[in-house]
C-alpha positions as CSV (number, residue, x, y, z in Angstrom):
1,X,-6.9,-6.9,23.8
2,X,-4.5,-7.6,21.3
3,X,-3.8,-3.9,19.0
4,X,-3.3,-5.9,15.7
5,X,-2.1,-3.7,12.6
6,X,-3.3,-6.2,10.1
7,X,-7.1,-8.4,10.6
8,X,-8.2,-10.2,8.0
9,X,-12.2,-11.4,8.8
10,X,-13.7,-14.6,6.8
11,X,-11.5,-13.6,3.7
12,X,-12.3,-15.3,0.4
13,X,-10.5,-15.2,-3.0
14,X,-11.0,-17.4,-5.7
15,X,-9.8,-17.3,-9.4
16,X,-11.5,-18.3,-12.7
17,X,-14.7,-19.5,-13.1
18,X,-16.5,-23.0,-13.1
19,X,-13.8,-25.7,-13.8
20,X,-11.1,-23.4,-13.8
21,X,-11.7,-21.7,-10.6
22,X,-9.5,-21.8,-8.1
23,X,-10.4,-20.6,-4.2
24,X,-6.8,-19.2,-3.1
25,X,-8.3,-18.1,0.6
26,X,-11.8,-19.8,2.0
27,X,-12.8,-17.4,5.0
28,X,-9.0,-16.9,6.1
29,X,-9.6,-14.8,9.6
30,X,-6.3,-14.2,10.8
31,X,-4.4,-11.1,12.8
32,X,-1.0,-9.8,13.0
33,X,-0.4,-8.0,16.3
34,X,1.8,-4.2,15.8
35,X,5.1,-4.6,15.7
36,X,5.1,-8.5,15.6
37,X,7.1,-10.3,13.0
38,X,5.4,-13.0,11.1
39,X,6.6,-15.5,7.9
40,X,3.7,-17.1,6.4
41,X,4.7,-20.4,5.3
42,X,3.1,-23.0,2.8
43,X,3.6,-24.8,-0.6
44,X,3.3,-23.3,-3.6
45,X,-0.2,-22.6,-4.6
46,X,-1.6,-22.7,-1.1
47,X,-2.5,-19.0,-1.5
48,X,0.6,-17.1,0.7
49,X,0.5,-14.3,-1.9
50,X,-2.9,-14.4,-2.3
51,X,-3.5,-13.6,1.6
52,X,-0.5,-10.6,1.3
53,X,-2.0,-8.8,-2.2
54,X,-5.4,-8.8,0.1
55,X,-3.6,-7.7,3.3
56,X,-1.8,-5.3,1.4
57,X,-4.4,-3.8,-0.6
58,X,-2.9,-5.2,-3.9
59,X,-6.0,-7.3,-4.5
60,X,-9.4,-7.2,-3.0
61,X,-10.9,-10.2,-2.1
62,X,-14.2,-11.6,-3.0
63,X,-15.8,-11.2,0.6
64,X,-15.0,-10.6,3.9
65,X,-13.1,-7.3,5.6
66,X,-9.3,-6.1,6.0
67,X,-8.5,-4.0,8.5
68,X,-5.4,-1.9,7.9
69,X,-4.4,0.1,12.0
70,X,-8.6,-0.7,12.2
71,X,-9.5,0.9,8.7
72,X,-11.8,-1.4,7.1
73,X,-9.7,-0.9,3.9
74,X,-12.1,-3.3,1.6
75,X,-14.2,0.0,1.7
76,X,-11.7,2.0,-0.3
77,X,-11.9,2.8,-3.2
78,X,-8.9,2.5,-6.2
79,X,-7.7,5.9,-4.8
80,X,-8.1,5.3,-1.2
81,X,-6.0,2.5,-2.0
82,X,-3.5,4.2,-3.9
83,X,-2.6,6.6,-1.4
84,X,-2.5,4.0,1.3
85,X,-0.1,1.5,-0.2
86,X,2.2,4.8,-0.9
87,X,1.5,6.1,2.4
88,X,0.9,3.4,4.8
89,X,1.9,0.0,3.9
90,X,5.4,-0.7,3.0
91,X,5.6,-3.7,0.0
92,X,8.5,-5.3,-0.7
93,X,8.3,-7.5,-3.8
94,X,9.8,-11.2,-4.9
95,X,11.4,-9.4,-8.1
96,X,12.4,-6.5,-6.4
97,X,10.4,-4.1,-9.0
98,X,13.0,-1.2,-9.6
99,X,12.5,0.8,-12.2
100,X,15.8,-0.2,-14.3
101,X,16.5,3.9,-15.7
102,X,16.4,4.9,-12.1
103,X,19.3,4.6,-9.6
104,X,19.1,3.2,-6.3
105,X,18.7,6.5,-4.1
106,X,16.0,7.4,-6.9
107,X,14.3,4.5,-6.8
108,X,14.1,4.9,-3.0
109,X,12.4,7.9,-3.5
110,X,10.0,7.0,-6.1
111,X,6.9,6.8,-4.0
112,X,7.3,10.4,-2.5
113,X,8.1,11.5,-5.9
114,X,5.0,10.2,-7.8
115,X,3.5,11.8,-4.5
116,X,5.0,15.2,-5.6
117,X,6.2,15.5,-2.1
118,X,10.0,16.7,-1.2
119,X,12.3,13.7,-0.3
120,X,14.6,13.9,2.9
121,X,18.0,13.3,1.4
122,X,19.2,12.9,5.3
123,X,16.6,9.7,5.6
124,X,17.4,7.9,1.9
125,X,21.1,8.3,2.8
126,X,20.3,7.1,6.5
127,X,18.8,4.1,4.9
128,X,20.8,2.8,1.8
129,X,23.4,3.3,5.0
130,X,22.0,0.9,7.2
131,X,20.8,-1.6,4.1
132,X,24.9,-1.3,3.2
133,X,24.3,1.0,-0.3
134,X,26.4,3.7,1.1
135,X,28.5,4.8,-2.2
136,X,26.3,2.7,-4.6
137,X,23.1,5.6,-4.6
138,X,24.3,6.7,-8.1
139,X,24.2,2.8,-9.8
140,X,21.0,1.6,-11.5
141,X,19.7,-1.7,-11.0
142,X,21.5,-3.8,-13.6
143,X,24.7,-2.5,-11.9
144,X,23.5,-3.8,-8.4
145,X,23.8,-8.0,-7.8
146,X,20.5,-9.6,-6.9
147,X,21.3,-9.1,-2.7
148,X,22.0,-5.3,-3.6
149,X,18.9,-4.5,-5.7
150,X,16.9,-6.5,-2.6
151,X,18.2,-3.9,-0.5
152,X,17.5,-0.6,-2.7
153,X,13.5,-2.6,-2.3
154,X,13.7,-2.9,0.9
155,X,15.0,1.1,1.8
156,X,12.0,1.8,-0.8
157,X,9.6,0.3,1.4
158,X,11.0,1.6,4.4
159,X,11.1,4.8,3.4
160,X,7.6,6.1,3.9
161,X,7.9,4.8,7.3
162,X,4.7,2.6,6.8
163,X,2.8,1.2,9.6
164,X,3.2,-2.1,8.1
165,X,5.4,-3.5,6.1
166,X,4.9,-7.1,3.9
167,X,7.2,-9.1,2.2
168,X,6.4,-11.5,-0.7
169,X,9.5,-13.8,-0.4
170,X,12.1,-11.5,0.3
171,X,14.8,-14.1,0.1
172,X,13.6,-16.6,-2.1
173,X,16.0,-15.5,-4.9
174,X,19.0,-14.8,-2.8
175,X,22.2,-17.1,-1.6
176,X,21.5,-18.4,1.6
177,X,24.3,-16.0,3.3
178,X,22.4,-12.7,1.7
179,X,19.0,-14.3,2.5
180,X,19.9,-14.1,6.2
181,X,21.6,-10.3,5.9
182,X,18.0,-9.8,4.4
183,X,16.4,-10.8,7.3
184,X,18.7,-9.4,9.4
185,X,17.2,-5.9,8.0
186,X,13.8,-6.6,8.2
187,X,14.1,-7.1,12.3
């Protein structure tokens, strides 16, 4: 039996109402094995960040389940949710969302901080290392190009070292030689 981190069962989510609405999933059932690696591909408006807000936890959909490492997480409630997606899941979004007063190494950190919990300075160095930040913790985003700030996102969500970890178009805004450093990382 295949151990998948991620299950989605007869997932619906639809937008509006009457003429306006719009069904972004219609019973998607889909699963992502642990520690597979999997680009969800489509054109715009076919509902790829639709199916990763649900996955994620970022939106609940209309009917069906989500299993999170077999926690029906559709169950949750806002908290449950909360402390999952800090805890848990690793989220790495489109337009990078860095807090712009924040530096890098502080942005990496922001998670355990709102969880009042004591950061390892050994793993945020270990990681804006290996995401190729070393000597650019102390500059805030507007200092960092687009390729840079991606990577301060993508230590963020490594940081907690989630169980899963889902990217909403983690190149899309990048040059085609960063986009494939990007990827590079996310192996």
């Amino acid at each position: 039996m295949v151990d998948h981190v991620v299950l989605l069962e007869e997932v619906t989510r639809t937008y509006g109402k009457g003429a306006t609405e719009v069904a972004a999933l219609r019973q998607v059932s889909v699963g992502f094995p642990r520690g597979s690696f999997t680009a969800v591909m489509g054109p715009s408006g076919s509902g790829k960040s639709t199916l990763l807000q649900c996955a994620s936890g970022l939106d609940r959909p209309d009917s069906g389940a989500v299993h999170i490492a077999g926690e029906d997480i559709t169950r949750f409630g806002e908290k449950e949710l909360a402390v999952l997606r800090r805890d848990r899941v690793g989220v790495i979004f489109q337009a990078f969302n860095l807090v712009p007063s924040l530096t890098a190494w502080q942005n990496v950190i922001l998670p355990s901080s709102l969880a009042r919990r004591r950061p390892e300075p050994s793993r945020v160095r270990e990681l804006l290392h290996r995401v190729g930040l070393a000597g650019r913790e102390g500059h805030r985003p507007a200092q960092l190009s687009g390729g840079q700030q991606q990577r301060v996102a993508i230590a963020r969500a490594l940081f907690g070292r989630p169980e899963v970890l889902f990217a909403d178009e983690p190149t899309g805004a990048l040059d085609r030689r960063t986009g494939h450093e990007v990827l590079a990382l996310l192996r």
